[in-house]
C-alpha positions as CSV (number, residue, x, y, z in Angstrom):
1,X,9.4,5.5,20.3
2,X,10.4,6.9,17.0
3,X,10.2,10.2,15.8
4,X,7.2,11.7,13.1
5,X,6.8,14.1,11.4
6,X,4.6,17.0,12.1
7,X,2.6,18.2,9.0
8,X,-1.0,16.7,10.3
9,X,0.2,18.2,13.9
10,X,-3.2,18.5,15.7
11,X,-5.3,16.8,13.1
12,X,-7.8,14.1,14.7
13,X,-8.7,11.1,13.2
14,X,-11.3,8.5,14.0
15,X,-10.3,5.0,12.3
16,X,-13.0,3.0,12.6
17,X,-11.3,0.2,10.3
18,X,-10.1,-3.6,10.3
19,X,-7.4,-4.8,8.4
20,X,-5.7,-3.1,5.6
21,X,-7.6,-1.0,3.7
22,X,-8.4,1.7,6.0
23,X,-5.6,1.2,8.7
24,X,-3.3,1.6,5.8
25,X,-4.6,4.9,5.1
26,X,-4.8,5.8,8.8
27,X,-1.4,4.6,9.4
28,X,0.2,6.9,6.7
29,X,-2.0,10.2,8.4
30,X,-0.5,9.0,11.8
31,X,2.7,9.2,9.8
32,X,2.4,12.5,9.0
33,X,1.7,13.6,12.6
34,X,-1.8,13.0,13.1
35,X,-3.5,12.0,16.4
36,X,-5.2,8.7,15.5
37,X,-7.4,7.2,17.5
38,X,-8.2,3.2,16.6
39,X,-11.7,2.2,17.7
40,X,-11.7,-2.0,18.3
41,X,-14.9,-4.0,19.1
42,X,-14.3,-5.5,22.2
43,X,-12.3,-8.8,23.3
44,X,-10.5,-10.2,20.0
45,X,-10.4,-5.9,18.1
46,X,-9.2,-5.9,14.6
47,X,-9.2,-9.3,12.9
48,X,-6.0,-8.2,11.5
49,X,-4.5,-8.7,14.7
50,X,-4.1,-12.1,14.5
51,X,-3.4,-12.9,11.0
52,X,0.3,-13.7,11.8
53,X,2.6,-14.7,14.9
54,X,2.9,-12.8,17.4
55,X,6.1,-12.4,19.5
56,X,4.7,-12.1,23.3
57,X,0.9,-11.2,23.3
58,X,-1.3,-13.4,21.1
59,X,-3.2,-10.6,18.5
60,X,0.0,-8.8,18.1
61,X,0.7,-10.1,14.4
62,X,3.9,-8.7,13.2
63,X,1.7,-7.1,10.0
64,X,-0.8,-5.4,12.1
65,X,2.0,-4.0,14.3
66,X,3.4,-2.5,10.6
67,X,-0.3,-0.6,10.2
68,X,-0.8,0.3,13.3
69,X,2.1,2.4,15.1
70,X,1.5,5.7,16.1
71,X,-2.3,4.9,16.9
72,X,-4.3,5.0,20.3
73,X,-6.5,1.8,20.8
74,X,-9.9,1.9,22.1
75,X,-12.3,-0.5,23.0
76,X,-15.8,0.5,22.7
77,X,-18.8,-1.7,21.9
78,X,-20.6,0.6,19.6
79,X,-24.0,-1.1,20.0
80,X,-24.3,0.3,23.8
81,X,-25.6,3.7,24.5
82,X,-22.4,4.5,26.7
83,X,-19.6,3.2,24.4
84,X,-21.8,5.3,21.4
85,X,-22.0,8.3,23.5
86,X,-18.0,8.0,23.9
87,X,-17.4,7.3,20.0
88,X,-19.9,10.8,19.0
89,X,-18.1,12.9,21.6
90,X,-14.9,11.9,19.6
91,X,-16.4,12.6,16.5
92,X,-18.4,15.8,18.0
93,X,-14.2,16.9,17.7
94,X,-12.1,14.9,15.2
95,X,-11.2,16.7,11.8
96,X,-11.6,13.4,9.9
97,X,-13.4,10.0,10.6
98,X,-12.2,6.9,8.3
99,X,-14.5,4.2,8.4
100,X,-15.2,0.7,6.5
101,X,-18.4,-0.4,8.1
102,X,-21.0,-0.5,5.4
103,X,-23.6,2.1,5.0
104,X,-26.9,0.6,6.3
105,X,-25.0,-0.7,10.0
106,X,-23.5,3.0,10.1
107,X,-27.0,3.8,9.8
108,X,-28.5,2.1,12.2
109,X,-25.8,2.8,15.0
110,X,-26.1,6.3,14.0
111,X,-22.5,6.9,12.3
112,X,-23.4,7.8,8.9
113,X,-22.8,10.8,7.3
114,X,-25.8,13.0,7.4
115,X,-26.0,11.9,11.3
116,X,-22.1,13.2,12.0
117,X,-22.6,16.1,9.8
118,X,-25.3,17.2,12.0
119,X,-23.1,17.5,15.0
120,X,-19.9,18.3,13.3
121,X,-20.1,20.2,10.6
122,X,-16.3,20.2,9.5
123,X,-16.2,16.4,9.8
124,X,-14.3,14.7,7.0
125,X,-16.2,12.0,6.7
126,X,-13.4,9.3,4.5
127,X,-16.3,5.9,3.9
128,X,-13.4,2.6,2.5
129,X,-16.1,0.7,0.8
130,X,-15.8,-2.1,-1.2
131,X,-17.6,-0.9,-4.4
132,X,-19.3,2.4,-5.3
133,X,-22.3,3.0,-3.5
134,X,-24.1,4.1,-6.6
135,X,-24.0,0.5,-8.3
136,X,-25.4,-3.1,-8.2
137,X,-22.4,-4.1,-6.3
138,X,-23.0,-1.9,-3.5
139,X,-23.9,-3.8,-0.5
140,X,-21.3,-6.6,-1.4
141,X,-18.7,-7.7,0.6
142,X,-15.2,-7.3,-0.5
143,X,-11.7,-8.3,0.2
144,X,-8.7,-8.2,-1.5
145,X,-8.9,-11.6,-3.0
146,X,-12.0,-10.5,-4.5
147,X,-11.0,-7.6,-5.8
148,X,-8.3,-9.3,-7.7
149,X,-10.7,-11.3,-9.3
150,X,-13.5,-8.7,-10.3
151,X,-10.6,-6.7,-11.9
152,X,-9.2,-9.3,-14.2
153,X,-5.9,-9.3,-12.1
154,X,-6.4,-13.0,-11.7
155,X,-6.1,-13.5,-15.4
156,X,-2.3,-11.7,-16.1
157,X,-0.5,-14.5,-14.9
158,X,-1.9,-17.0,-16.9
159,X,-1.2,-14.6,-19.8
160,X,2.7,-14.9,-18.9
161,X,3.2,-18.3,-18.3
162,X,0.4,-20.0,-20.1
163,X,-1.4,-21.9,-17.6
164,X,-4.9,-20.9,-17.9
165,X,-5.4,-21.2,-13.9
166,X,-6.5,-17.9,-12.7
167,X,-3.9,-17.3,-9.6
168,X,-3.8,-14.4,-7.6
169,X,-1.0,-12.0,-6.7
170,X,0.7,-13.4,-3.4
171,X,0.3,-9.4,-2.3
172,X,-2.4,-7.6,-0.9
173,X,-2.3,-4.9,-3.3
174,X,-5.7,-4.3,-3.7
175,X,-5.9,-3.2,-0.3
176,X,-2.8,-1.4,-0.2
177,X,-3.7,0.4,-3.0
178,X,-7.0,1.6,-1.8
179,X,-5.6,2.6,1.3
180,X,-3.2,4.9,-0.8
181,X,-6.2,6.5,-2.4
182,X,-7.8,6.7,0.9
183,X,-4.6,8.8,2.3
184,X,-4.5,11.3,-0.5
185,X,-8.3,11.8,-0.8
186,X,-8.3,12.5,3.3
187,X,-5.5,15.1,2.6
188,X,-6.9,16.5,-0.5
189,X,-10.1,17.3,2.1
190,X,-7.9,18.7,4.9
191,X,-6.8,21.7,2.6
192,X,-10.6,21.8,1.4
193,X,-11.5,22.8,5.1
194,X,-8.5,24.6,5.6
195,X,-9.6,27.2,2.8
196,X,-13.4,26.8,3.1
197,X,-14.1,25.6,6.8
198,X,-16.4,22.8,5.3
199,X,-16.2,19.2,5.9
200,X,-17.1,16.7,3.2
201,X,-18.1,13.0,2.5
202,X,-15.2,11.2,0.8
203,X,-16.3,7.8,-1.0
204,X,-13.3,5.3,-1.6
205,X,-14.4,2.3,-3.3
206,X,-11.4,-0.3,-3.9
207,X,-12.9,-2.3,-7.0
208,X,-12.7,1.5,-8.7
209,X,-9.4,2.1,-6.9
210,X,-7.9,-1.0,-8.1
211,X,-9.5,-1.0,-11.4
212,X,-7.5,2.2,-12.2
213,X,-4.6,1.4,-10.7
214,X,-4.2,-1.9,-13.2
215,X,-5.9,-0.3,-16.1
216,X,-3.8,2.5,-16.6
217,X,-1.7,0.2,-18.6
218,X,-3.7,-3.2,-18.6
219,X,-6.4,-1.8,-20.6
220,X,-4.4,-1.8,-23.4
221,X,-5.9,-2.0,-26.6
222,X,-9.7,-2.0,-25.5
223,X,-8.8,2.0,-24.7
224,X,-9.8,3.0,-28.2
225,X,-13.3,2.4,-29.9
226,X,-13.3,0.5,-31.5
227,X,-10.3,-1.7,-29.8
228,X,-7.2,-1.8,-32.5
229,X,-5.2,-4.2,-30.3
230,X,-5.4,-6.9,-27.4
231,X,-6.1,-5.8,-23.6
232,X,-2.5,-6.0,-21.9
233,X,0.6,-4.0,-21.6
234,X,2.6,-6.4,-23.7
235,X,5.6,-5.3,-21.9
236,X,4.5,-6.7,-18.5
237,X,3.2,-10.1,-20.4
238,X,5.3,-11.5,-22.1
239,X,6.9,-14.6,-21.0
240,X,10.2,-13.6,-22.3
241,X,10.6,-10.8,-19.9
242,X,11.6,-12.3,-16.3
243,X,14.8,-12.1,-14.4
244,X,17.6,-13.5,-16.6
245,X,19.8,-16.7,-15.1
246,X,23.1,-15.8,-14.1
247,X,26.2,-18.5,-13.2
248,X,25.2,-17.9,-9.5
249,X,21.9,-16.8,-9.4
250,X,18.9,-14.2,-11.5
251,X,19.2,-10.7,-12.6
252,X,17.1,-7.9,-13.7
253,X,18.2,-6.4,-16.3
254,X,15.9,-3.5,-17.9
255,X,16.3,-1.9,-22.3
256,X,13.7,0.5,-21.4
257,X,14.7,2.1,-24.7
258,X,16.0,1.3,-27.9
259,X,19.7,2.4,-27.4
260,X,20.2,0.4,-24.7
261,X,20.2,-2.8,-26.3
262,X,23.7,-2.6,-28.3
263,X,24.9,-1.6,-25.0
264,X,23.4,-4.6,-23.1
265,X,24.8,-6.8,-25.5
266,X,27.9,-5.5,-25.6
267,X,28.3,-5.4,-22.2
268,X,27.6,-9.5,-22.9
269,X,30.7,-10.0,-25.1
270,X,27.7,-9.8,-28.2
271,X,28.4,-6.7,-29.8
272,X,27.2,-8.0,-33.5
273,X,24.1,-10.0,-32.3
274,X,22.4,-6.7,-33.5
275,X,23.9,-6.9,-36.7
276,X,21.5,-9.0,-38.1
277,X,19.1,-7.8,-40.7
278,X,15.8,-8.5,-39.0
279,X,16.9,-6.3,-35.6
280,X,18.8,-3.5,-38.0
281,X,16.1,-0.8,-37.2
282,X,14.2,0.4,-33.9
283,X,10.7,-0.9,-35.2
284,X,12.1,-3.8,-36.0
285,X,13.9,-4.4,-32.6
286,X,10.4,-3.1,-31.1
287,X,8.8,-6.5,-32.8
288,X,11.5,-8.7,-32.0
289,X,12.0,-8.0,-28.4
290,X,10.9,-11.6,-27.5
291,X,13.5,-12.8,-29.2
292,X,15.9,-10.3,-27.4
293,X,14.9,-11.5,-24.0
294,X,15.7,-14.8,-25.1
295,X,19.0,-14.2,-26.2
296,X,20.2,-12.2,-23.3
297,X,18.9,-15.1,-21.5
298,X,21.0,-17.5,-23.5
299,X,24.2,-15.1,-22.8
300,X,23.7,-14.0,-19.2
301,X,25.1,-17.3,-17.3
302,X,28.2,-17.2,-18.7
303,X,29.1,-14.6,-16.1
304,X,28.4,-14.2,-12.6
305,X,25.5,-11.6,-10.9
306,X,27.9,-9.3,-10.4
307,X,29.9,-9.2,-12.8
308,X,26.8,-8.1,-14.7
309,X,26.1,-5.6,-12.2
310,X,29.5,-3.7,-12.9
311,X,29.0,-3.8,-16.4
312,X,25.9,-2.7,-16.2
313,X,25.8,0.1,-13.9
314,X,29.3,1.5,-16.1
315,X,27.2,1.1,-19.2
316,X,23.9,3.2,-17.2
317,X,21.8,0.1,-17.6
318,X,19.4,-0.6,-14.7
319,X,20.1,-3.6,-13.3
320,X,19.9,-5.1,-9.6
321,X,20.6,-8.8,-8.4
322,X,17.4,-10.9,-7.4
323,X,17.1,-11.1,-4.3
324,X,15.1,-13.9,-2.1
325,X,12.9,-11.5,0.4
326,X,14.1,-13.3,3.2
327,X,17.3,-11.5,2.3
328,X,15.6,-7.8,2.1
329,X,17.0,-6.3,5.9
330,X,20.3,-7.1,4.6
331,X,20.2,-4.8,1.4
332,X,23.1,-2.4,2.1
333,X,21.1,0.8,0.6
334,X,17.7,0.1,3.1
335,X,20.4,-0.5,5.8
336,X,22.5,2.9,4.9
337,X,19.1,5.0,4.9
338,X,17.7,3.3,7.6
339,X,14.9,1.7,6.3
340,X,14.4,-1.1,9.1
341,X,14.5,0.7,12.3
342,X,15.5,-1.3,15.6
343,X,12.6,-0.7,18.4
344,X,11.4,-1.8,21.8
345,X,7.9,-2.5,22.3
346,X,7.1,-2.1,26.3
347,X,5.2,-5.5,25.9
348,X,6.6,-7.0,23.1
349,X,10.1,-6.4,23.2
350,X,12.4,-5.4,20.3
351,X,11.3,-5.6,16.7
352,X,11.7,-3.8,13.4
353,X,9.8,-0.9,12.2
354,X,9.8,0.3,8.5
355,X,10.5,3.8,8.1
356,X,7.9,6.1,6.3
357,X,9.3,6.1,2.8
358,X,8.8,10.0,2.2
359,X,10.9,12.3,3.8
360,X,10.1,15.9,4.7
361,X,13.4,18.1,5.5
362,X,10.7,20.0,8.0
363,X,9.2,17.4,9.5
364,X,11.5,15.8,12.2
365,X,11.2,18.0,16.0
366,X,11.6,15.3,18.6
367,X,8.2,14.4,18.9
368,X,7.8,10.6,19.4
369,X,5.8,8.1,17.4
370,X,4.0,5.4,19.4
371,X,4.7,1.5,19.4
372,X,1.6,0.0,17.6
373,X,-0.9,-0.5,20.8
374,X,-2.1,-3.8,22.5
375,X,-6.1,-4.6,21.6
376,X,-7.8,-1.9,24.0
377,X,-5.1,-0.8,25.8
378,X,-5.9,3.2,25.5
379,X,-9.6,2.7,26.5
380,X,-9.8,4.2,29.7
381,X,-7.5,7.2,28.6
382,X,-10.4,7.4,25.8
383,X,-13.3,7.1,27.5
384,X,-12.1,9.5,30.6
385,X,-10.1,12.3,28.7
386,X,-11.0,11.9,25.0
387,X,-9.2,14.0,23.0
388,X,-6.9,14.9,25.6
389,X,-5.8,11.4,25.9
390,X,-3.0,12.8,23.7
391,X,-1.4,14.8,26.2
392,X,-0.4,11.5,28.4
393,X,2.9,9.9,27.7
394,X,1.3,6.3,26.7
């Protein structure tokens, strides 16, 4: 077991989720120090389980296990009065329930939000949906894929390379980022009922999530009315713009602004490329940075990655080597802050857990974070203790 931190000490959450979405977002409050408790449907539990290959126990993917530490697992079949009296006396006490199902089977089960509030006042109620509940899309399905493709995300690649195909990102990033918004609005509500005692119903939609998070810079243009320039951060689409070939392999190299471009080229052996008339000013390099991309491109192989690198960091130009992602554990800075962390599952034997990414200087005491649980495998604690299932050493 690893240690977590202790900020959400004591807070109780119900994650009534499958896949990412939501167990991204309960994942990160486990994180933090909150009690999770995963509800499964019986027999094969989160489809997420078995979208990869698992080690020793078939439905232990190695990406579920990466959502899912730090979480109890409980089996309960939610359509029977005795696993649904269970699931309410969890609720009757948890400080936030996150939930994907969609509103008229919450309904009928009697897990929506007017139902809860009745018995549980403070309940922070945290509903992952695929699409506001207020429009025509309401009642559709949605999964990342989809998402992709109602946002126009399918259509940025195309605008880099060319081919007109509509391709998705080979990411789920739709989900990711929902569950991100999911986190922070669960948290935003915790300090709500800290200073006013009140629960609250939290919508997260991901096609509005997602639609933000590419439009902030995607929208481009079409921002103004009327529009006075294309849709697209031109930065991000233009073909020019990719890692630059190398004697040995790719680099990035980034002239986020203006004055770094005589240094880039300099640091290329090309200190008068920029003498040239049509790239004398900064508007005019600002037009031509196409052509710049090309040229460093044309330059860069004649030395190796990192010989680059050296001259590069000297010079204060961001730059790192491409790197194949099969490569990634090896990266000596994730290895010196301990990014991958060695651990022994009790059934599944050793494996690698990523570290939380955010550090708190108060949040470390000992306290142990759980090894992502086997489909069910807390059910009895659940039904028998509840709450207090906690207090065991499992």
């Amino acid at each position: 077991m690893s240690d977590k931190p202790v900020m959400l000490e004591g807070i109780r959450v119900v994650d009534l989720t499958t896949v990412v979405f939501g167990p991204y977002c309960t994942q990160i409050l486990a994180d933090l120090g909150a009690d999770v408790i995963k509800v499964e449907s019986p027999g094969m539990g989160d489809a997420f389980r078995w979208s990869g290959k698992a080690a020793v126990t078939p439905g232990m993917a190695p990406a579920w296990m990466a959502l899912n530490r730090g979480k109890k697992s409980a089996a309960l079949d939610l359509k029977t009065d005795d696993d649904r009296k269970v699931m309410l006396d969890l609720l009757r006490e948890a400080d936030v329930f996150v939930v994907n199902v969609r509103g008229k089977a919450l309904e009928r089960i009697g897990l929506d939000y007017e139902s809860l509030k009745a018995v549980n006042p403070g309940l922070i109620y945290v509903h992952c949906v695929g699409f506001g509940q207020d429009g025509p899309y309401a009642d559709l399905q949605a999964y990342d894929d989809v998402i992709q493709a109602a946002t126009g995300t399918t259509t940025l690649l195309p605008r880099v390379d060319g081919n007109p195909s509509p391709r998705y990102l080979p990411s789920l990033v739709a989900d990711k980022v929902a569950g991100l918004h999911a986190a922070y609005a669960a948290l935003a509500a915790i300090v709500h009922k800290q200073r006013t005692g009140d629960g609250a119903h939290v919508e997260v939609p991901m096609f509005e999530a997602f639609s933000s998070f590419m439009l902030l810079e995607h929208l481009g243009g079409l921002t103004f009315d009327p529009p006075n320039a294309p849709v697209g951060y031109f930065r991000q689409i233009d073909p020019d713009r990719q890692p630059f070939p190398t004697a040995d392999g790719h680099i990035s190299v980034v002239a986020y602004t203006d004055d770094a471009w005589a240094r880039i080229f300099a640091l290329l052996d090309q200190s008068d490329f920029l003498d040239q008339p049509h790239l004398a000013t900064p508007q005019l390099r600002l037009k031509a940075q196409p052509e710049l991309y090309r040229a460093i491109a044309r330059f860069t192989p004649a030395l190796t990655t990192a010989e680059i690198l050296q001259r590069c960091h000297a010079a204060q130009i961001p730059a790192q080597a491409v790197r194949d992602i099969g490569d990634i554990m090896a990266d000596p800075h994730l290895q010196a802050v301990g990014f991958f962390q060695s651990r022994q599952h009790p059934v599944e034997g050793g494996y690698y857990e990523q570290s939380a990414p955010v550090r708190f200087s108060v949040s470390e005491d000992g306290k142990q974070m759980r090894p992502p649980p086997l489909a069910g495998q807390d059910t009895d604690h659940v039904r028998n203790a509840g709450w207090r299932a906690f207090e065991a050493k499992t």
